[in-house]
SERO-4910 file (N, C-alpha, C, O; in steps of 0.05 Angstrom, whole numbers):
BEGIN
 pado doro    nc1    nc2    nc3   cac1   cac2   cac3    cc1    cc2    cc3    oc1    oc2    oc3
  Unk    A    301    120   -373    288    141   -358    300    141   -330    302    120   -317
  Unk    A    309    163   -320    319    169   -287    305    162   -270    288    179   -262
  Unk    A    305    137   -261    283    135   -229    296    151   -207    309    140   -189
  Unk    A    292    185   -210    297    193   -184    272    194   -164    252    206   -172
  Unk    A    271    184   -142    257    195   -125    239    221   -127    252    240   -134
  Unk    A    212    226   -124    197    242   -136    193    263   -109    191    287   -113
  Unk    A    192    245    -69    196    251    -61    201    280    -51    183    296    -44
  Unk    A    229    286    -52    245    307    -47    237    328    -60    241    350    -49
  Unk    A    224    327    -84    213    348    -97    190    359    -87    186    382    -94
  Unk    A    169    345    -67    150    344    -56    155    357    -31    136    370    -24
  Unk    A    177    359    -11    185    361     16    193    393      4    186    414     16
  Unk    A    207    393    -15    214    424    -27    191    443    -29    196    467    -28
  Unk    A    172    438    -32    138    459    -39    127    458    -13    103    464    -12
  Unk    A    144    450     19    128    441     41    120    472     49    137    490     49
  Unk    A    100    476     56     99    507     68    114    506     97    110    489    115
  Unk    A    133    525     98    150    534    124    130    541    149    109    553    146
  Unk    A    140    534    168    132    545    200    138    568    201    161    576    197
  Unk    A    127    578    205    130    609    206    125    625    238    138    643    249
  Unk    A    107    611    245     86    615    274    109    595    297    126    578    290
  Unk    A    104    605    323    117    612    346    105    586    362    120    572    376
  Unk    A     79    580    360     72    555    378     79    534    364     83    529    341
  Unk    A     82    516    396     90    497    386     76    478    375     57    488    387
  Unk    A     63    454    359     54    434    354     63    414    366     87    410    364
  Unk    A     46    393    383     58    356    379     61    354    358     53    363    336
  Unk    A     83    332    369     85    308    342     73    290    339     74    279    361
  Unk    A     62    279    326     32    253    337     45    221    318     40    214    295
  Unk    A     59    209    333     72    185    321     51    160    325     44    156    348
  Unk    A     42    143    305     31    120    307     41     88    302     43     88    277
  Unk    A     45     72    307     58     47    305     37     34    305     18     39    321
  Unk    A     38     10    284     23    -22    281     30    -37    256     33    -33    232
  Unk    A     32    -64    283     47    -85    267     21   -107    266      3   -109    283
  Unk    A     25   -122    242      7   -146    233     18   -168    234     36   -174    218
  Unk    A     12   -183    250     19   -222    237      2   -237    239    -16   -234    255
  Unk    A      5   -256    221    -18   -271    214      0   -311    199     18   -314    182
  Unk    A    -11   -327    209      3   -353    213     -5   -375    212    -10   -384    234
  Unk    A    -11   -392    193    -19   -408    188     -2   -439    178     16   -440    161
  Unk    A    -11   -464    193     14   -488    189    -13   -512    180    -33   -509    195
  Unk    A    -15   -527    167    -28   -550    179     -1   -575    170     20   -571    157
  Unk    A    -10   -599    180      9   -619    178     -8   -648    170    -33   -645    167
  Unk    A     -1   -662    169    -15   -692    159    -27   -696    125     -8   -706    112
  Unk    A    -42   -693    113    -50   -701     79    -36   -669     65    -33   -663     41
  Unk    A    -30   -654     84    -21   -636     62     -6   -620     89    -13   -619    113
  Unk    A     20   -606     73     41   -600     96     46   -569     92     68   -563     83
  Unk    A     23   -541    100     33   -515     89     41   -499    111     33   -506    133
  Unk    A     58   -476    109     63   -461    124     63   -421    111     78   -410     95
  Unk    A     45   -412    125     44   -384    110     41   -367    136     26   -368    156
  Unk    A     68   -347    124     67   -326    153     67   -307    140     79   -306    119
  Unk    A     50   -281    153     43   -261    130     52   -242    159     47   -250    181
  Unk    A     69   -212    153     75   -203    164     76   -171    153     83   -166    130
  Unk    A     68   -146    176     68   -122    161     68   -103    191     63   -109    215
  Unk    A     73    -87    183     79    -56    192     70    -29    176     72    -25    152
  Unk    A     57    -11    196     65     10    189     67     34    209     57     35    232
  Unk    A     83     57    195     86     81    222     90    114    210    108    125    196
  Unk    A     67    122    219     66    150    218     69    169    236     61    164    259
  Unk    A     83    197    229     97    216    249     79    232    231     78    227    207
  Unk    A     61    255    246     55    281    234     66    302    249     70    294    272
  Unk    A     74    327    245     74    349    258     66    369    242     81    371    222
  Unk    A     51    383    242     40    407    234     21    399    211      0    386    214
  Unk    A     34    409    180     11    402    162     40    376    141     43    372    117
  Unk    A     54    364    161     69    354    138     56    319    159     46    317    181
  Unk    A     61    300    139     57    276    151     80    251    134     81    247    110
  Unk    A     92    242    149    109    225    143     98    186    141    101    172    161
  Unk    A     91    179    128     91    145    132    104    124    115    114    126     93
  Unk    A    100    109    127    121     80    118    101     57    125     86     55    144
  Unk    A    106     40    104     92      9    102    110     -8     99    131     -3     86
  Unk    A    100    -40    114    121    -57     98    103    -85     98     91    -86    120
  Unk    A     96   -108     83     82   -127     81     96   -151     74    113   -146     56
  Unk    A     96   -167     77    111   -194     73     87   -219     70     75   -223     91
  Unk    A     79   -237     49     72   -255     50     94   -280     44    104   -282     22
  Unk    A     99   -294     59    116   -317     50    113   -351     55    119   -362     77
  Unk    A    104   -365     32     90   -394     48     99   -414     29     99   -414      4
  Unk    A    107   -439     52    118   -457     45     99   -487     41     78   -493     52
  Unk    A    110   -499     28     96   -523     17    118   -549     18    136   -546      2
  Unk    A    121   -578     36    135   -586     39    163   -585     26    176   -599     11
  Unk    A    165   -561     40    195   -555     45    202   -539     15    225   -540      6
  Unk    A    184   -528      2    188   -513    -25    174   -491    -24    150   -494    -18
  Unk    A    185   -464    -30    168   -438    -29    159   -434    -46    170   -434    -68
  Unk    A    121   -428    -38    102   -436    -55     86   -402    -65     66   -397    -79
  Unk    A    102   -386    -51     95   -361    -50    114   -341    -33    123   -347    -10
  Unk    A    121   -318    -45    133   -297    -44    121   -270    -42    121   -264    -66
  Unk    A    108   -247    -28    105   -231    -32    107   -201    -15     94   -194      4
  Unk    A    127   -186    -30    137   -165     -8    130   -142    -26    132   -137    -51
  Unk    A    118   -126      1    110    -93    -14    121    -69      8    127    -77     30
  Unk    A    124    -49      4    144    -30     16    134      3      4    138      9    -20
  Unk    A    127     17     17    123     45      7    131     66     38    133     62     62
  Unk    A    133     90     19    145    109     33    127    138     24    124    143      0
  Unk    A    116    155     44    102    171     33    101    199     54    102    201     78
  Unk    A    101    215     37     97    246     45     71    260     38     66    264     14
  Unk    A     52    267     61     28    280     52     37    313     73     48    320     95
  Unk    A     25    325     48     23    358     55     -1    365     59    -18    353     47
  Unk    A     -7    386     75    -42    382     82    -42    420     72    -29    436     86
  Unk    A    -57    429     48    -57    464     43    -74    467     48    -78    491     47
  Unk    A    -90    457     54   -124    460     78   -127    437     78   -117    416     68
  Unk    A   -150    446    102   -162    415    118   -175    391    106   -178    370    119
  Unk    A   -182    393     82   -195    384     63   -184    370     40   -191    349     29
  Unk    A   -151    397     31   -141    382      8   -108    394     13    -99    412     28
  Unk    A    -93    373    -10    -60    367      7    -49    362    -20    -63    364    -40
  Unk    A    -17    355    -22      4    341    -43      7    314    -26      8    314     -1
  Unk    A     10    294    -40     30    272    -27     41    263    -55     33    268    -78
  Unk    A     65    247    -45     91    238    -56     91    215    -37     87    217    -12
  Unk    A     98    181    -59    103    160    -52    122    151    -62    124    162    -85
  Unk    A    141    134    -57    153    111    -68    148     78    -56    141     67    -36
  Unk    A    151     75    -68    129     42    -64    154     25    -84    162     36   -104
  Unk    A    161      4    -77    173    -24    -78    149    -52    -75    133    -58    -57
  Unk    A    154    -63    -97    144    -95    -98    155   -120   -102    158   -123   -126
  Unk    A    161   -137    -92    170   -158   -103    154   -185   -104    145   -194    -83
  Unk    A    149   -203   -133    136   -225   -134    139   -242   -149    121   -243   -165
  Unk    A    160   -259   -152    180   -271   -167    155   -292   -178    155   -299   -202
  Unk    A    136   -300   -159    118   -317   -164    101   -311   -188     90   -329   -201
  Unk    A     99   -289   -192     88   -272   -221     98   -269   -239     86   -262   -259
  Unk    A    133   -272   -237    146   -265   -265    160   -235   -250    176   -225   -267
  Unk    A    159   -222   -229    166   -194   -223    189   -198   -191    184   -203   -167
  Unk    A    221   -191   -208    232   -181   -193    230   -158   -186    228   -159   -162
  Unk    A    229   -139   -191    226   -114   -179    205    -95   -189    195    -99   -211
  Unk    A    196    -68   -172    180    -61   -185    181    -38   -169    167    -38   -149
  Unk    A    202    -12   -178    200     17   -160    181     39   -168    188     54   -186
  Unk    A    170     40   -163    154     69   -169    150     92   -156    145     90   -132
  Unk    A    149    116   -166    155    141   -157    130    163   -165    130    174   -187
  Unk    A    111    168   -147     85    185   -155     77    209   -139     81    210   -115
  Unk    A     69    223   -149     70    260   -135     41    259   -152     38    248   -173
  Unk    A     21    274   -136     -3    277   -143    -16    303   -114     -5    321   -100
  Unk    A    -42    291   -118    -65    307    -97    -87    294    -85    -97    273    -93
  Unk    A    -94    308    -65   -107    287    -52   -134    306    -36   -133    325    -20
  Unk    A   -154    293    -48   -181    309    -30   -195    293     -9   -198    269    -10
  Unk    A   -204    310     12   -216    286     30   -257    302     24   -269    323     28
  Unk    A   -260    278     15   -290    286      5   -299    278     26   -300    301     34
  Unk    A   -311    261     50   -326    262     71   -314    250     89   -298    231     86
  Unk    A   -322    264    116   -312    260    139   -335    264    163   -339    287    172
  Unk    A   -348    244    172   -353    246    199   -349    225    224   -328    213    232
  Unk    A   -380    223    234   -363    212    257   -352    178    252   -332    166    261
  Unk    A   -375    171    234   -369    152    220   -354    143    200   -342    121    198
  Unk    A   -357    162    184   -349    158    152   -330    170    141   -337    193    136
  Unk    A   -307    163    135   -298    177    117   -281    166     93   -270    144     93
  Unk    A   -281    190     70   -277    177     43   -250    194     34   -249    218     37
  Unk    A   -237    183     26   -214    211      2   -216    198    -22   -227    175    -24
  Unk    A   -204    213    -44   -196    214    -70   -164    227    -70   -153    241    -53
  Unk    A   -152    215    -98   -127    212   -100   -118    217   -128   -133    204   -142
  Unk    A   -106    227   -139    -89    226   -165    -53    239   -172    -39    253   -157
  Unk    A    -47    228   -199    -28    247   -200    -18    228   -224    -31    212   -237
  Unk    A     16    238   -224     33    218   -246     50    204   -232     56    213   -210
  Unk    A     62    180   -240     82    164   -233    103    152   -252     95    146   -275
  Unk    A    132    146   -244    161    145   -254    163    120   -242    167    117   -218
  Unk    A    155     92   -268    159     67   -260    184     49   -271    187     45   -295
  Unk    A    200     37   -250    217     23   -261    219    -12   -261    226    -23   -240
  Unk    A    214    -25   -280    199    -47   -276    230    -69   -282    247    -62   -299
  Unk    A    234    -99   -266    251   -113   -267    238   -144   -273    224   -152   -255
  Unk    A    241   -157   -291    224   -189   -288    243   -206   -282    266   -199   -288
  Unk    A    240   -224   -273    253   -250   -276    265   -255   -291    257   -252   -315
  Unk    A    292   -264   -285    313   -264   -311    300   -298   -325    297   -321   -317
  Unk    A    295   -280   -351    290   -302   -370    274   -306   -372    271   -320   -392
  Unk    A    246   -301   -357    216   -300   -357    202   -272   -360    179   -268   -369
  Unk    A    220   -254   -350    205   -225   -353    209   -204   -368    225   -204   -388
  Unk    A    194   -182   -359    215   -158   -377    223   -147   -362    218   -148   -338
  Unk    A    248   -125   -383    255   -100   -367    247    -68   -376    259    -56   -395
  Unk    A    232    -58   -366    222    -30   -378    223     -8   -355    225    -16   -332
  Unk    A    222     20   -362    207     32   -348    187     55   -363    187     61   -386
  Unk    A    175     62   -348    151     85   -362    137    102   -346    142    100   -322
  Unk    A    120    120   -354    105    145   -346     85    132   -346     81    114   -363
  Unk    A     64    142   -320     37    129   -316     29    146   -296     43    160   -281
  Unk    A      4    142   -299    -21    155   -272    -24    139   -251    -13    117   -252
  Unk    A    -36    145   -230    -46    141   -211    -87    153   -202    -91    176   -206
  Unk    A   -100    143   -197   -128    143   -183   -136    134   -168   -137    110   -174
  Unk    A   -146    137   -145   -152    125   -117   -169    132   -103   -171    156    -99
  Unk    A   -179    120    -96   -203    126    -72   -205    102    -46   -200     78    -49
  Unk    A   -211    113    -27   -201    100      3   -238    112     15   -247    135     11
  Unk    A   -248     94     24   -272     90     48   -271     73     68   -269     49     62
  Unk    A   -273     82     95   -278     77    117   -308     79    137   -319    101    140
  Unk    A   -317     58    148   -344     64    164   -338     44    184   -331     21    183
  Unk    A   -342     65    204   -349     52    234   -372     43    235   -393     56    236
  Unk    A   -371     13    235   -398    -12    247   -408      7    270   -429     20    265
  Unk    A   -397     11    293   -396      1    316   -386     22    335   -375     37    320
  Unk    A   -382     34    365   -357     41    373   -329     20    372   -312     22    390
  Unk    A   -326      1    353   -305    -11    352   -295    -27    333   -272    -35    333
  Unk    A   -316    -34    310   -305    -51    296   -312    -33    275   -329    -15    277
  Unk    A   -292    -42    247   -296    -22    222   -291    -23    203   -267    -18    203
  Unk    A   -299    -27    180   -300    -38    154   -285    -22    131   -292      2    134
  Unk    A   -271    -22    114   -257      1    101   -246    -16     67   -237    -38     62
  Unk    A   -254      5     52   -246     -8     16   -222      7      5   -227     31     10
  Unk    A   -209      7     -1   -192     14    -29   -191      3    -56   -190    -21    -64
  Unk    A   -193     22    -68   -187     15    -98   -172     42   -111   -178     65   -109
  Unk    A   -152     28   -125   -129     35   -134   -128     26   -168   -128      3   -177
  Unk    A   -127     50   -184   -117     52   -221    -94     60   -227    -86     82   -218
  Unk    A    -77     43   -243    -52     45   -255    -44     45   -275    -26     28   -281
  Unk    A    -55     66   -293    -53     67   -319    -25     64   -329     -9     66   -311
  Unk    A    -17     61   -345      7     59   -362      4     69   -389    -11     60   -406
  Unk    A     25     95   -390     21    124   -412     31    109   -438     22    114   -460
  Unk    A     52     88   -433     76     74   -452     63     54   -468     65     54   -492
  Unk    A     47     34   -450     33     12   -462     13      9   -447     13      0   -425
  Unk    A    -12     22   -465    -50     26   -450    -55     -4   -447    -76     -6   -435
  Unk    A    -44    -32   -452    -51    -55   -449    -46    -60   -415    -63    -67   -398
  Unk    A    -21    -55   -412    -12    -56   -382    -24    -34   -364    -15    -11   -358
  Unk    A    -46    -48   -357    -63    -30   -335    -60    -45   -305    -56    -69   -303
  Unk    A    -61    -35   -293    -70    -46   -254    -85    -43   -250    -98    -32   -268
  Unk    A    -97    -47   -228   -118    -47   -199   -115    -60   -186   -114    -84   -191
  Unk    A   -113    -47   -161   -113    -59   -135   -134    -49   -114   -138    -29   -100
  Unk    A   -145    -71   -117   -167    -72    -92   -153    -80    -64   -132    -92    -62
  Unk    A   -172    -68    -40   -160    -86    -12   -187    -84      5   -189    -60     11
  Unk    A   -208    -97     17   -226    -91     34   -207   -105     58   -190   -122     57
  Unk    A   -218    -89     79   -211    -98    106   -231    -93    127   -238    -70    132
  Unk    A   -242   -114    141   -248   -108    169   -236   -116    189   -222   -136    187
  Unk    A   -238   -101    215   -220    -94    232   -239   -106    257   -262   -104    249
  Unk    A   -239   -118    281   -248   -120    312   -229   -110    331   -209   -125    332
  Unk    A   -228    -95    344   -213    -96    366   -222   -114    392   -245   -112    399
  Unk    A   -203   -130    405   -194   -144    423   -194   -129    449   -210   -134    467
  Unk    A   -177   -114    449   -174    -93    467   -169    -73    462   -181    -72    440
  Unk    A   -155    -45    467   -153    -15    459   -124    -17    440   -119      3    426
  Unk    A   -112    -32    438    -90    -41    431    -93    -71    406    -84    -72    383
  Unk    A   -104    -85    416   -105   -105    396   -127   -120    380   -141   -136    392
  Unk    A   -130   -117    360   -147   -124    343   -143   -150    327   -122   -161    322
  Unk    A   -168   -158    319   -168   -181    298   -163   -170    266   -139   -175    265
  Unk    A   -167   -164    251   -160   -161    226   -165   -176    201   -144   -186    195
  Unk    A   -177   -181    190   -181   -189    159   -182   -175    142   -194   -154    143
  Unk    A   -165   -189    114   -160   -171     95   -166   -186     66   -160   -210     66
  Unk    A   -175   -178     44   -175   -193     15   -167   -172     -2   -184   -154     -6
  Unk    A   -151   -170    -10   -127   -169    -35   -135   -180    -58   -140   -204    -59
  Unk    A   -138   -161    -84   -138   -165   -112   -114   -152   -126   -105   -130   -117
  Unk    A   -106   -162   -144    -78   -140   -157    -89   -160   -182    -88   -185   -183
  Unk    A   -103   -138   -205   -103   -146   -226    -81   -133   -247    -85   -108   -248
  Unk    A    -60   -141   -264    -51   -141   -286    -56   -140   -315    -48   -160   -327
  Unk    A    -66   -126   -327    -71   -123   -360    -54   -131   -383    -63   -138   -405
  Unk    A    -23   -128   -373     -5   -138   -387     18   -156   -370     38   -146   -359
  Unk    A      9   -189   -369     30   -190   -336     46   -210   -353     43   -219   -376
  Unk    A     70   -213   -329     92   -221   -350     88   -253   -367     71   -269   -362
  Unk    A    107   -254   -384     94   -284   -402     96   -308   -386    114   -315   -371
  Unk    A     75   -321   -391     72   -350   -389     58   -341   -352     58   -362   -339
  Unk    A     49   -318   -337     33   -313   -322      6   -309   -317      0   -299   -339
  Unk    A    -23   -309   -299    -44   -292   -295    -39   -265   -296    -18   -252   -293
  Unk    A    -64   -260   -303    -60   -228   -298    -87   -222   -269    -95   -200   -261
  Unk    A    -93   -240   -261   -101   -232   -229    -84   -255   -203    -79   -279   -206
  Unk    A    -78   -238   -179    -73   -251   -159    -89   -239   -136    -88   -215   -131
  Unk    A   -109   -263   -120   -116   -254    -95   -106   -269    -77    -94   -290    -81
  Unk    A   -111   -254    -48    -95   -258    -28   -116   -249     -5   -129   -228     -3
  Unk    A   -116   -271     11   -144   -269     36   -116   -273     61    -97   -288     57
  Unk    A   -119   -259     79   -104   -243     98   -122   -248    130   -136   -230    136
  Unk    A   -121   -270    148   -130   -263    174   -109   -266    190    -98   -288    186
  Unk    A    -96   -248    211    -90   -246    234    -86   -218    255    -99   -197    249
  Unk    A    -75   -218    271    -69   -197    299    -58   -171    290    -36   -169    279
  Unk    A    -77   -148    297    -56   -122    293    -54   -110    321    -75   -111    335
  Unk    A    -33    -99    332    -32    -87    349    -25    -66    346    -13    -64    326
  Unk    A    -28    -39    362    -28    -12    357    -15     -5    379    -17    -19    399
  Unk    A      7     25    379     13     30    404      5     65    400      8     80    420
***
């Protein structure tokens, strides 16, 4: 199967400017680290590191993620985990849009060298106020999957996507927010996903926040001699500019 980029096909259906005023561009930056060492009966080191940055102008929105978990155990790496996506949201009213992702995984610790995927769907935003707000998500996705030589497989296949994202403001400042994420697989209904992520957030100052995060990535079909769940509990510093 062709893993082309699903992308570009998405940026092609963008509705044109047509109109004379101008728009800002509204660019956002924030980076995560988070760091942990202890030393004496037991010797670990885990530095968890991430980014992300969005540019909108008009009804098109551009973002990029990048996440790194990586932790050591006297002097042996005891964990690997890098994630990476790239995404295009189109907004055709205020309410509802196209987006197009590509997303990269790597977790050798699971049996998974690589893992590209390519998804074009829709996206509704079901509530929004001053507090709250929720969207919904779907579409299809073009997966190209790589295992560990000699422990994994190699396939690729046609699959869905489903999602839903909630956010609530505690506070004027602190704020609680869920995802959950379905990954069906059209090829083999055994190999299903979900990915959960809750996060709450404190800000520090207008700029920097505390952050906690818990991570589920369940697997239905994960590679041999593996779990098919991995969690991952996440505290450190985000700063925003």
């Amino acid at each position: 199967m062709p893993m082309l980029s699903l992308l570009p096909l998405l940026l092609a259906v963008a509705p044109l400017d047509t109109g004379t005023v101008p728009t800002a561009t509204v660019i956002k930056v924030a980076g995560e680290l988070g760091y942990v060492s202890t030393a004496g009966n037991s010797s670990v080191q885990t530095l968890s590191f991430g980014d992300r940055l969005s540019v909108k102008s008009r009804d098109l929105t551009i973002s990029q993620s990048f996440n790194v978990v990586h932790g050591r155990n006297k002097e042996q790496v005891v964990t690997s985990l890098w994630r990476a996506a790239l995404r295009a949201d189109i907004a055709l009213r205020p309410t509802f849009g196209l987006y197009g992702v590509l997303t990269y995984e790597r977790n050798v610790f699971a049996g998974l060298e690589r893992r590209i995927g390519n998804t074009i769907g829709v996206a509704s935003q079901l509530l929004k106020t001053d507090r709250d707000k929720a969207t919904v998500e779907g579409g299809f996705s073009l997966t190209s999957q790589r295992g560990v030589a000699g422990r994994g497989r190699d396939f690729d296949f046609l699959g869905g996507r489903a999602a839903g994202f909630f956010s609530h403001l505690l506070n004027n400042k602190a704020s609680i927010s869920q995802l959950v994420e379905v990954l069906p697989n059209f090829k083999q209904t055994a190999d299903l996903r979900i990915n959960t992520e809750s996060i709450l957030s404190a800000p520090i100052t207008k700029q920097i926040s505390v952050r906690l995060s818990y991570v589920v990535r369940y697997d239905g079909l994960p590679e041999p001699g593996f779990l098919t769940t991995d969690r991952l509990f996440v505290s450190g510093m985000q700063v925003s500019l």
